[in-house]
CHARMM internal coordinates of N, CA and C (Angstrom, degrees):
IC EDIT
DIST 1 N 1 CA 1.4597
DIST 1 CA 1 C 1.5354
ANGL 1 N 1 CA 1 C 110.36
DIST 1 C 2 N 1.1239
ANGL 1 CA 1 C 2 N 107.65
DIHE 1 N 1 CA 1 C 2 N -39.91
DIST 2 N 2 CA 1.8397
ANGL 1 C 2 N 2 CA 117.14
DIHE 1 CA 1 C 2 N 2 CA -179.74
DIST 2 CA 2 C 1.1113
ANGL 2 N 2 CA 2 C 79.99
DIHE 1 C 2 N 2 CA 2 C -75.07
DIST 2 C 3 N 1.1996
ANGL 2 CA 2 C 3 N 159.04
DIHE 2 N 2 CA 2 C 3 N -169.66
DIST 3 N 3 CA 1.1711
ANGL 2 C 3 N 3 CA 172.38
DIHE 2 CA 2 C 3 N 3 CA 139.39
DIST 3 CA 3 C 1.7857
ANGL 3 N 3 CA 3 C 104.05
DIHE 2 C 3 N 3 CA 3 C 106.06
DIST 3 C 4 N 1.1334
ANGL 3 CA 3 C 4 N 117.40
DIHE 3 N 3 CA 3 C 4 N -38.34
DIST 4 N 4 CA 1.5386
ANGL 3 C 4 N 4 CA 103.15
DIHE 3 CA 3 C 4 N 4 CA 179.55
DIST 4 CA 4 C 1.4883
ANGL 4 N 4 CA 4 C 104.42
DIHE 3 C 4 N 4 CA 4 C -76.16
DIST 4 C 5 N 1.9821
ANGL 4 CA 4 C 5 N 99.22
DIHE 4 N 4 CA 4 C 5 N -50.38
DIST 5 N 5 CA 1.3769
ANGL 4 C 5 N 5 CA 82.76
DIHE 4 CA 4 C 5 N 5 CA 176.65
DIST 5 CA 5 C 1.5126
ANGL 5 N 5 CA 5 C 133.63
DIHE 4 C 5 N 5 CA 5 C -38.48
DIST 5 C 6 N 0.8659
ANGL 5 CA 5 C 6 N 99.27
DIHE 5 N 5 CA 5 C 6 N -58.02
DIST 6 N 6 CA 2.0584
ANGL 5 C 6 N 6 CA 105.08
DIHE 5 CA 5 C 6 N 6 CA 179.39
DIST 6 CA 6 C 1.3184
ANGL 6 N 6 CA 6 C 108.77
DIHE 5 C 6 N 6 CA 6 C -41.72
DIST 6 C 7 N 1.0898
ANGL 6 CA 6 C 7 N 130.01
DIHE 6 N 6 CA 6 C 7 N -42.01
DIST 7 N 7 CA 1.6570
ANGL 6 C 7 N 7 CA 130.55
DIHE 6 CA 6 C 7 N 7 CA 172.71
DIST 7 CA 7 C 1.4869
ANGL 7 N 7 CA 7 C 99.34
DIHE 6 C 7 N 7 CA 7 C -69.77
DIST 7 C 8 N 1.8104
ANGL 7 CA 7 C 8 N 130.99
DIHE 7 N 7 CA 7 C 8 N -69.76
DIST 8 N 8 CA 1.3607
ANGL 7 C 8 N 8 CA 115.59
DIHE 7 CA 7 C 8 N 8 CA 165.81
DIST 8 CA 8 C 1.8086
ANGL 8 N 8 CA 8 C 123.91
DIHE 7 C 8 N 8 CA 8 C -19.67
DIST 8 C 9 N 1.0931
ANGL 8 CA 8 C 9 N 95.40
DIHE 8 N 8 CA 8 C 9 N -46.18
DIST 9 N 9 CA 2.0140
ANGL 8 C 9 N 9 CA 97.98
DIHE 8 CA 8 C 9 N 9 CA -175.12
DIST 9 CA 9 C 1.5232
ANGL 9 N 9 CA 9 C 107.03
DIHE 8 C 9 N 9 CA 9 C -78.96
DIST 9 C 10 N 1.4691
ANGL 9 CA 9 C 10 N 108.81
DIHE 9 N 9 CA 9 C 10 N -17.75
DIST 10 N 10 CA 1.4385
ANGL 9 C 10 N 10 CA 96.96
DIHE 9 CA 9 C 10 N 10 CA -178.82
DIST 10 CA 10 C 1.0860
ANGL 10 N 10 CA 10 C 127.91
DIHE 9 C 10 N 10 CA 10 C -76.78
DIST 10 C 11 N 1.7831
ANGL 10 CA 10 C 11 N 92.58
DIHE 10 N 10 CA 10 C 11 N -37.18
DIST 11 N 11 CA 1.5999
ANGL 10 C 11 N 11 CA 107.73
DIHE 10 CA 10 C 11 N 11 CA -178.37
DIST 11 CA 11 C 1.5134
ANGL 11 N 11 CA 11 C 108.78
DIHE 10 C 11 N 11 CA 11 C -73.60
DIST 11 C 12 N 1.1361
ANGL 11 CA 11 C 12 N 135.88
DIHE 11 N 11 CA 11 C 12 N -20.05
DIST 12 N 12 CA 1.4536
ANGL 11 C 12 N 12 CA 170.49
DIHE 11 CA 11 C 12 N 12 CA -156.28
DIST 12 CA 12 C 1.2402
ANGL 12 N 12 CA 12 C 79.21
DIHE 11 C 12 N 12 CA 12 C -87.36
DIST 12 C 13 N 1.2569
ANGL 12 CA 12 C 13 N 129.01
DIHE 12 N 12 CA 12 C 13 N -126.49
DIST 13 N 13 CA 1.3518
ANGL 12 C 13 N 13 CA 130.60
DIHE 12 CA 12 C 13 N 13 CA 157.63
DIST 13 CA 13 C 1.6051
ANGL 13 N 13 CA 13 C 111.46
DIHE 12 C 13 N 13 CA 13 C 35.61
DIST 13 C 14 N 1.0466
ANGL 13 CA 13 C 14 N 104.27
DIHE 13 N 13 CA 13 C 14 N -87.25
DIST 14 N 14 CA 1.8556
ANGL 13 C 14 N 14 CA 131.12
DIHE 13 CA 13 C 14 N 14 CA -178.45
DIST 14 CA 14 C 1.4774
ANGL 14 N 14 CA 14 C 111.88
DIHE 13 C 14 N 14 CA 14 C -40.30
DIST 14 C 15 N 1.4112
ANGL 14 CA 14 C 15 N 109.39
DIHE 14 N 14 CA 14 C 15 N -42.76
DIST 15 N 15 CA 1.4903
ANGL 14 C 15 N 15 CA 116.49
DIHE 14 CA 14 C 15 N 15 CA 167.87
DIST 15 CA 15 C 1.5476
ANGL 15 N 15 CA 15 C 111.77
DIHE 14 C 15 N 15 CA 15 C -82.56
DIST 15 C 16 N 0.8268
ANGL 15 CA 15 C 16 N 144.49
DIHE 15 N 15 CA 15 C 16 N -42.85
DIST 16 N 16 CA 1.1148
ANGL 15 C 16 N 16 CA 142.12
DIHE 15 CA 15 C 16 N 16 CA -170.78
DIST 16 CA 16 C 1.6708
ANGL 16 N 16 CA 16 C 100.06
DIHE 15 C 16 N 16 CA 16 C -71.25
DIST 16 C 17 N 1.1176
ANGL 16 CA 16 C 17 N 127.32
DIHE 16 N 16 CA 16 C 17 N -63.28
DIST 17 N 17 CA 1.3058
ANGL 16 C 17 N 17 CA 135.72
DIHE 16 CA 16 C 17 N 17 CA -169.05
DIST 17 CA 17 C 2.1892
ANGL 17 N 17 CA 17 C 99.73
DIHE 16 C 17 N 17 CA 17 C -49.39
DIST 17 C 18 N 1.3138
ANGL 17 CA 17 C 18 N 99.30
DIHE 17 N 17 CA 17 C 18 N -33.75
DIST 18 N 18 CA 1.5555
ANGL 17 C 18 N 18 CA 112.42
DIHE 17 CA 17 C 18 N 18 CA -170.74
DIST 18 CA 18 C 1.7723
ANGL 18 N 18 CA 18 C 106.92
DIHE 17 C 18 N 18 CA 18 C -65.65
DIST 18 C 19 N 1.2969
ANGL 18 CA 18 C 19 N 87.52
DIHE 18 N 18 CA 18 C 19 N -51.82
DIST 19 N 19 CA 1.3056
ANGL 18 C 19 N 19 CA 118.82
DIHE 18 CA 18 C 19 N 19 CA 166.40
DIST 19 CA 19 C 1.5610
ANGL 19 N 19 CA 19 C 116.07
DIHE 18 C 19 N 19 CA 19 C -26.68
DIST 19 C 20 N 1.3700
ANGL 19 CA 19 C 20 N 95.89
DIHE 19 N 19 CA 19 C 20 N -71.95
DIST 20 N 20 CA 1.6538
ANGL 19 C 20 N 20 CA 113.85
DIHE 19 CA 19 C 20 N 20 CA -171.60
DIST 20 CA 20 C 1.4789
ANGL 20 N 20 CA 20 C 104.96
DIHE 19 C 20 N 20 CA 20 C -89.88
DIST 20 C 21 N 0.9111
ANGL 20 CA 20 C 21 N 130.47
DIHE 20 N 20 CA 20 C 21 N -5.33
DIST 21 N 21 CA 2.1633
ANGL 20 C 21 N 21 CA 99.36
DIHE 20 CA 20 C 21 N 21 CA -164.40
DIST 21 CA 21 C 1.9053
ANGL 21 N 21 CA 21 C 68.42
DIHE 20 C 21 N 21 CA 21 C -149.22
DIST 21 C 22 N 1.3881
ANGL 21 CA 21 C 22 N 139.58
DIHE 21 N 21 CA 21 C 22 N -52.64
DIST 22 N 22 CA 1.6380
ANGL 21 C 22 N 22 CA 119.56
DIHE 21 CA 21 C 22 N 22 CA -162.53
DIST 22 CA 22 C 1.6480
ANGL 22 N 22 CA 22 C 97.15
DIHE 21 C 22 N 22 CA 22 C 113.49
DIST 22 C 23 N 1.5466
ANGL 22 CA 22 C 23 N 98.02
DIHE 22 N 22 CA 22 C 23 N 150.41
DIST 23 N 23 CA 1.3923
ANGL 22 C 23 N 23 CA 94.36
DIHE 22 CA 22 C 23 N 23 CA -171.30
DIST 23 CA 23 C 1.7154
ANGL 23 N 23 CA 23 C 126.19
DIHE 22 C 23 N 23 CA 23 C -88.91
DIST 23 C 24 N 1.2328
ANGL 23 CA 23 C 24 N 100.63
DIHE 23 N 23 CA 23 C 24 N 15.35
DIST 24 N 24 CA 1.1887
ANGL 23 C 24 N 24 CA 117.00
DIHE 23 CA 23 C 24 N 24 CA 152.71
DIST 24 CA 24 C 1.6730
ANGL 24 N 24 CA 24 C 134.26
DIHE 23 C 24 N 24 CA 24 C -51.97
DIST 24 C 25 N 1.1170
ANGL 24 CA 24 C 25 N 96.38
DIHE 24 N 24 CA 24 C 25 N -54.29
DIST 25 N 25 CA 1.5024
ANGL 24 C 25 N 25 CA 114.33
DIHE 24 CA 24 C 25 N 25 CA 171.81
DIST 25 CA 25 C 1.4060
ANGL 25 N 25 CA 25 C 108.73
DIHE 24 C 25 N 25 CA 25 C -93.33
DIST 25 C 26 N 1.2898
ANGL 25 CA 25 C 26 N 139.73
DIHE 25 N 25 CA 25 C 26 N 17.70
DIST 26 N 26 CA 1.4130
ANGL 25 C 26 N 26 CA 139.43
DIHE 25 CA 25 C 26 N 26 CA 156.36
DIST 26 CA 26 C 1.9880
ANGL 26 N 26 CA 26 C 118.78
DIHE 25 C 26 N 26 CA 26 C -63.55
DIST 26 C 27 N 1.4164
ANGL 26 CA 26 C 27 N 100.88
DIHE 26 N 26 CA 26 C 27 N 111.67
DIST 27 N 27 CA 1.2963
ANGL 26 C 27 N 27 CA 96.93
DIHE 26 CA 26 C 27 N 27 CA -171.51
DIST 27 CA 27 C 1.7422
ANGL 27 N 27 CA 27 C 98.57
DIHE 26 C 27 N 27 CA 27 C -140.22
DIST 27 C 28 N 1.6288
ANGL 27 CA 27 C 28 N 99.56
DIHE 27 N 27 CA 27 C 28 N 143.21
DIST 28 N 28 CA 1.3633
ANGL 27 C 28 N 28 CA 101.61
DIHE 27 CA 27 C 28 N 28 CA 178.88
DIST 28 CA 28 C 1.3941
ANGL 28 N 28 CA 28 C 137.80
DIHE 27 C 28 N 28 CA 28 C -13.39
DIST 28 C 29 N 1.6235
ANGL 28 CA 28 C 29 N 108.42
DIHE 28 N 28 CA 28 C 29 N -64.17
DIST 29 N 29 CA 1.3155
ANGL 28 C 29 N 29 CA 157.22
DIHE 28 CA 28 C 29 N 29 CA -170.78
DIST 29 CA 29 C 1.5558
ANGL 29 N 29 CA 29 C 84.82
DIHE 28 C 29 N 29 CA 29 C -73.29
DIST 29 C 30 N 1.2517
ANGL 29 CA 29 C 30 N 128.88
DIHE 29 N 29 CA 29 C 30 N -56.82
DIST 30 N 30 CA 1.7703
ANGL 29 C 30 N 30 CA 111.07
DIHE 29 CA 29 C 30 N 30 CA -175.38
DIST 30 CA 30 C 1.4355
ANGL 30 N 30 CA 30 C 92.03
DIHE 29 C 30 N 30 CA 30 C -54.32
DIST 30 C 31 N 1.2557
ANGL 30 CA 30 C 31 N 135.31
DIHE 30 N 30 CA 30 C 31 N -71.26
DIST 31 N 31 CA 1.2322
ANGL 30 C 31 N 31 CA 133.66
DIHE 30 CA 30 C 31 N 31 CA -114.07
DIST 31 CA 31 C 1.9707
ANGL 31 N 31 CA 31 C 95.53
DIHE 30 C 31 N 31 CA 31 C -90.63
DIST 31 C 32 N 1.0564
ANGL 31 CA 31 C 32 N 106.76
DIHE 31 N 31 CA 31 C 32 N -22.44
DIST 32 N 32 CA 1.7600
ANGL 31 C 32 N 32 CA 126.59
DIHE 31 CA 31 C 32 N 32 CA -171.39
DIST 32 CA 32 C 1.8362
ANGL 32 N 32 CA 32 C 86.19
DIHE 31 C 32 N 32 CA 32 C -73.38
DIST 32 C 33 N 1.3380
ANGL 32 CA 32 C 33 N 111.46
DIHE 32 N 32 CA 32 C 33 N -64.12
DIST 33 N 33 CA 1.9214
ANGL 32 C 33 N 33 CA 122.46
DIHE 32 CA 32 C 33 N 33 CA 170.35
DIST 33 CA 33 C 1.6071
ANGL 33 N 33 CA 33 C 102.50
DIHE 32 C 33 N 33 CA 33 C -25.57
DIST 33 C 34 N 1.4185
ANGL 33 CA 33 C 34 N 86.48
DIHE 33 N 33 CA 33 C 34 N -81.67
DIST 34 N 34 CA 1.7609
ANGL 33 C 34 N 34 CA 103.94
DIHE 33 CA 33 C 34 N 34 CA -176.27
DIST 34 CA 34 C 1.4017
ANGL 34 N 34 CA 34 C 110.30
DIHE 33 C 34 N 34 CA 34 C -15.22
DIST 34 C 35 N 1.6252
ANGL 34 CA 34 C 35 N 94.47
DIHE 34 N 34 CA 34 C 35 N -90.30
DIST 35 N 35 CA 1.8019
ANGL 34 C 35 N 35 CA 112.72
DIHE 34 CA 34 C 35 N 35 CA -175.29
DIST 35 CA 35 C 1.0076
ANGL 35 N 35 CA 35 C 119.42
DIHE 34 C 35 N 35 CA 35 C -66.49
DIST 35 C 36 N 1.6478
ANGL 35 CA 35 C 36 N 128.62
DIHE 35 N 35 CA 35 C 36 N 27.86
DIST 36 N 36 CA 1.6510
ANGL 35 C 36 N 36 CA 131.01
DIHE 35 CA 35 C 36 N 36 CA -155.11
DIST 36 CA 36 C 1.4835
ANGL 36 N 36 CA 36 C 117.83
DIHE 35 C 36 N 36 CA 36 C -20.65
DIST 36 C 37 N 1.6103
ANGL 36 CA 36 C 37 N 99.44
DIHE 36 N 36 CA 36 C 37 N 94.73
DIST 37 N 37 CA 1.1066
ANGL 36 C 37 N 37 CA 141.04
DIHE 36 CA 36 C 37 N 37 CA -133.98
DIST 37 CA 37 C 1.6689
ANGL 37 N 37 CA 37 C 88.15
DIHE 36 C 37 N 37 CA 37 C -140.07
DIST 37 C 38 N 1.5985
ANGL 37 CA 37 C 38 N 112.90
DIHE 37 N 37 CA 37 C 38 N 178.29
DIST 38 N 38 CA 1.1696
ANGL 37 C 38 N 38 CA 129.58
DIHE 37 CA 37 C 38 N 38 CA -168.06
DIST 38 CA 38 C 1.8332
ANGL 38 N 38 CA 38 C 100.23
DIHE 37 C 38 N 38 CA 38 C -140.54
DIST 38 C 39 N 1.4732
ANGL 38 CA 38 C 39 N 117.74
DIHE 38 N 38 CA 38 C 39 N 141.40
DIST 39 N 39 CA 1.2914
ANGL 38 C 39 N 39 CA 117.00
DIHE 38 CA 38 C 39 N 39 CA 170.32
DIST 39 CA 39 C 1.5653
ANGL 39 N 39 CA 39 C 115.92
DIHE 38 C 39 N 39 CA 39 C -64.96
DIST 39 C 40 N 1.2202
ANGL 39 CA 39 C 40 N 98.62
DIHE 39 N 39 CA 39 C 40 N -17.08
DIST 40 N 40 CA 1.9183
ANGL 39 C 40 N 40 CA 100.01
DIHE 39 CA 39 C 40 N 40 CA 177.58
DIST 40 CA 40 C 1.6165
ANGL 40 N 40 CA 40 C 105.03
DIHE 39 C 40 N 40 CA 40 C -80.66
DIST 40 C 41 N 1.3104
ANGL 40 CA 40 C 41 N 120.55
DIHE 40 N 40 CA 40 C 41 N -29.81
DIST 41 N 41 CA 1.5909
ANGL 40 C 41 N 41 CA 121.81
DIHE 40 CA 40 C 41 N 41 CA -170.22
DIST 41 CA 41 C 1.2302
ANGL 41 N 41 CA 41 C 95.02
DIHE 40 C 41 N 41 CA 41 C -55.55
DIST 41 C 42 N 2.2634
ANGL 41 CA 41 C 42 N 99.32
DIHE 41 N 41 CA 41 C 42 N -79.41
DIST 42 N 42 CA 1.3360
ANGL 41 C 42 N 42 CA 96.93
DIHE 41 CA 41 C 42 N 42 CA -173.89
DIST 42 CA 42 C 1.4160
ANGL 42 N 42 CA 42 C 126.15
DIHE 41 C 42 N 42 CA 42 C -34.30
DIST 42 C 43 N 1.5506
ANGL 42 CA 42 C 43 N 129.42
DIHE 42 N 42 CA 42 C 43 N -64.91
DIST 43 N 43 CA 1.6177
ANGL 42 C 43 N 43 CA 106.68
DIHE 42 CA 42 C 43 N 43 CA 163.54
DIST 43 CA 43 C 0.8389
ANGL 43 N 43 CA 43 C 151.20
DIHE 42 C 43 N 43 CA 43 C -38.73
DIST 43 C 44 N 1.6623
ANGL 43 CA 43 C 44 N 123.92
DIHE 43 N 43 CA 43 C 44 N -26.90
DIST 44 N 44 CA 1.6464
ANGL 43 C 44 N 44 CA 131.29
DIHE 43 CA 43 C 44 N 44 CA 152.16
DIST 44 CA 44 C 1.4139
ANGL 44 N 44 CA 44 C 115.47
DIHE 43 C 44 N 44 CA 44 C -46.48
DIST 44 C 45 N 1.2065
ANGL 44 CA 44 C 45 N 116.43
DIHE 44 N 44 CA 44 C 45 N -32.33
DIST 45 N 45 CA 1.8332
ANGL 44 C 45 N 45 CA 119.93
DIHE 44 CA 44 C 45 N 45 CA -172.79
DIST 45 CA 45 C 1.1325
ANGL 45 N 45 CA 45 C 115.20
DIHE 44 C 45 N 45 CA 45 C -113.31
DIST 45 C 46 N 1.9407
ANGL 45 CA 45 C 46 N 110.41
DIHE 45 N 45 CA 45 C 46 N -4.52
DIST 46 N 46 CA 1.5103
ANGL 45 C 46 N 46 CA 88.67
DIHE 45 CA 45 C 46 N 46 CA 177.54
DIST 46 CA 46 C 1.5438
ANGL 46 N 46 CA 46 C 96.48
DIHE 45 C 46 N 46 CA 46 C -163.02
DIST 46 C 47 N 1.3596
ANGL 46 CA 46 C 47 N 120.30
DIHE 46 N 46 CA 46 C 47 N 151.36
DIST 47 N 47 CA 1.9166
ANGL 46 C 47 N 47 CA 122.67
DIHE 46 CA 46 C 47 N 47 CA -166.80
DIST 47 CA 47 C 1.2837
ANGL 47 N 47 CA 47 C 95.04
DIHE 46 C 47 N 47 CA 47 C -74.21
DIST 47 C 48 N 1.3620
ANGL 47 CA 47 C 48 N 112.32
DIHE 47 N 47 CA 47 C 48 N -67.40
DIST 48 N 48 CA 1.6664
ANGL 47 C 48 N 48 CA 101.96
DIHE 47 CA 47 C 48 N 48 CA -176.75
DIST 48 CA 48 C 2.0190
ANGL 48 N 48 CA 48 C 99.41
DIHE 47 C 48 N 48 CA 48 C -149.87
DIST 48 C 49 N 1.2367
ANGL 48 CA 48 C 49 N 115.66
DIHE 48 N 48 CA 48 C 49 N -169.35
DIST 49 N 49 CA 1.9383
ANGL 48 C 49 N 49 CA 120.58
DIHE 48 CA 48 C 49 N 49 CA -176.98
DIST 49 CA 49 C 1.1186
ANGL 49 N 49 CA 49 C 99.37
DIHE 48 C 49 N 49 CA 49 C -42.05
DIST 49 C 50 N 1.0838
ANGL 49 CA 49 C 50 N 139.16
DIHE 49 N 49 CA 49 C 50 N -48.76
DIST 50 N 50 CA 1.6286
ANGL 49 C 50 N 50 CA 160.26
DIHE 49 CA 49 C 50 N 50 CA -160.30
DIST 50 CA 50 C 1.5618
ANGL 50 N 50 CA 50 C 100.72
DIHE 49 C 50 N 50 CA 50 C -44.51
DIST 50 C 51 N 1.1503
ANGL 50 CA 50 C 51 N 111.05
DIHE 50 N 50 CA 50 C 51 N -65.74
DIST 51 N 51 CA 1.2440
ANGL 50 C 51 N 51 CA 134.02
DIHE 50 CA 50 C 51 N 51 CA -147.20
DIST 51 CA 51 C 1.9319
ANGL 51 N 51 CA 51 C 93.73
DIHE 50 C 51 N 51 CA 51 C -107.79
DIST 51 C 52 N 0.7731
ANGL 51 CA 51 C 52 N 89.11
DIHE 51 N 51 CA 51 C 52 N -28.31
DIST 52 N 52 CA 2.1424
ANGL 51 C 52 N 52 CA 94.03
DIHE 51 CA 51 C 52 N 52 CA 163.38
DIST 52 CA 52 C 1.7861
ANGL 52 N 52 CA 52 C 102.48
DIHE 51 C 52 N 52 CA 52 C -71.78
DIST 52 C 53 N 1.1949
ANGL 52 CA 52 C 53 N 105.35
DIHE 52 N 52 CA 52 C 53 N -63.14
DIST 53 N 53 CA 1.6251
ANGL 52 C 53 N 53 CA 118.53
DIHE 52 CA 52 C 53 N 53 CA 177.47
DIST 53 CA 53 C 1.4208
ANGL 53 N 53 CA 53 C 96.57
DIHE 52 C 53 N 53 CA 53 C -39.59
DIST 53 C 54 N 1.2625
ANGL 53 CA 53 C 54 N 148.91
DIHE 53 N 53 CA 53 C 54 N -48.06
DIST 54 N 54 CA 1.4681
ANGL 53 C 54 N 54 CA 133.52
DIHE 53 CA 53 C 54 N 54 CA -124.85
DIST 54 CA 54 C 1.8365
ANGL 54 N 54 CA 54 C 82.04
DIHE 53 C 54 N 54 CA 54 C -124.24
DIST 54 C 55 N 0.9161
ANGL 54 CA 54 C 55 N 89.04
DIHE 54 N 54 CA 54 C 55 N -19.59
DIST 55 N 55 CA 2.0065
ANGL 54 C 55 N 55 CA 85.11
DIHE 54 CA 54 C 55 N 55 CA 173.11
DIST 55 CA 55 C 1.3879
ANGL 55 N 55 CA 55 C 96.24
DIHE 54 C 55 N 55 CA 55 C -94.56
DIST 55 C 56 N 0.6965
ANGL 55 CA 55 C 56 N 141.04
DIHE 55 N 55 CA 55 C 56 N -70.65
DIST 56 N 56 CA 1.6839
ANGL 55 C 56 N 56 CA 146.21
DIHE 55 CA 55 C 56 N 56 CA 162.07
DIST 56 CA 56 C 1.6127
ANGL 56 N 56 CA 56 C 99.69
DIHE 55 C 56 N 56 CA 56 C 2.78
DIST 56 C 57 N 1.3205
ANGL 56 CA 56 C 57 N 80.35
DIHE 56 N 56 CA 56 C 57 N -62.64
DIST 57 N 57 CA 2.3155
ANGL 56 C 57 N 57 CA 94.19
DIHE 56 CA 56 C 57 N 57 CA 179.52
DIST 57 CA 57 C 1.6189
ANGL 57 N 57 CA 57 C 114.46
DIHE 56 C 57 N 57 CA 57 C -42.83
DIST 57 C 58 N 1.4986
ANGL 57 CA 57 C 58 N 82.85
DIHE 57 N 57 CA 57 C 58 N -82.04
DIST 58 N 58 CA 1.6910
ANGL 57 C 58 N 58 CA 90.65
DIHE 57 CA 57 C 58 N 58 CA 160.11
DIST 58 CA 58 C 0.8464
ANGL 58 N 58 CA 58 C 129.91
DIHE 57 C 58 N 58 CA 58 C -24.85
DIST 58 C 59 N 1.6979
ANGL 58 CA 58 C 59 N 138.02
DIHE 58 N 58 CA 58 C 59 N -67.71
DIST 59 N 59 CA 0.9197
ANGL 58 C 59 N 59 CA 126.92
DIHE 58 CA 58 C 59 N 59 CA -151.52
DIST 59 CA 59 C 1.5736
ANGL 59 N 59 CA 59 C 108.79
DIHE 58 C 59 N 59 CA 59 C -85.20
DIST 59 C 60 N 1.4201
ANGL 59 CA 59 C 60 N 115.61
DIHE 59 N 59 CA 59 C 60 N -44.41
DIST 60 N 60 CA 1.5179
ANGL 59 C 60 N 60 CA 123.79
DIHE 59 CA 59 C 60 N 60 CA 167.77
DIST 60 CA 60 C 1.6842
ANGL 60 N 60 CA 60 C 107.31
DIHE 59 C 60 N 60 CA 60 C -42.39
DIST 60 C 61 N 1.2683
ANGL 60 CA 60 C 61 N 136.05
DIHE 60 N 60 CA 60 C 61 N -8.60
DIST 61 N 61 CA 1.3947
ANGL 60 C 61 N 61 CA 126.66
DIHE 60 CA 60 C 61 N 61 CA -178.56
DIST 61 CA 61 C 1.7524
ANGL 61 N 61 CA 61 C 98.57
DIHE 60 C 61 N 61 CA 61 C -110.38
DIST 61 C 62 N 1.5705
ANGL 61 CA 61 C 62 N 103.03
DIHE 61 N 61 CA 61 C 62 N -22.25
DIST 62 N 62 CA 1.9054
ANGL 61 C 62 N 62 CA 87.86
DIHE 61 CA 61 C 62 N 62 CA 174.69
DIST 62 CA 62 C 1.8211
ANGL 62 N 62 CA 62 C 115.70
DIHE 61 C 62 N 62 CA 62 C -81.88
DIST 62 C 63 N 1.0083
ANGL 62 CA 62 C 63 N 96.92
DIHE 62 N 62 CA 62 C 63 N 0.81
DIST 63 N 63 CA 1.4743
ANGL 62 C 63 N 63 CA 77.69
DIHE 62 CA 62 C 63 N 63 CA -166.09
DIST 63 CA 63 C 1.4498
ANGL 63 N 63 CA 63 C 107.75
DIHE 62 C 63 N 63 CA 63 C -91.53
END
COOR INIT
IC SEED 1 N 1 CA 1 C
IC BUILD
């Protein structure tokens, strides 16, 4: 259950950060800040932005 959350806050995170500044300025380290989060999480849930972005996608179209 802890464990989704942390991916929930990341992606959480990811939008919000997109939100405010544009995805230009989207950087690891924001988004790890954001969801006070850990650089090991984000890598457990995701290879690199790329692959955060494309879950990001996803998930913003299921809800």
């Amino acid at each position: 259950m802890k464990s989704s959350q942390t991916k929930r806050n990341l992606i959480q995170a990811t939008i919000d950060l997109i939100m405010d500044y544009g995805l230009e300025k989207l950087t690891i380290n924001k988004v790890i800040e954001q969801a006070q989060s850990s650089k090991g999480s984000f890598y457990y849930y995701f290879s690199n932005i790329d692959d955060l972005l494309k879950e990001t996608f996803l998930y913003t179209f299921a809800l």
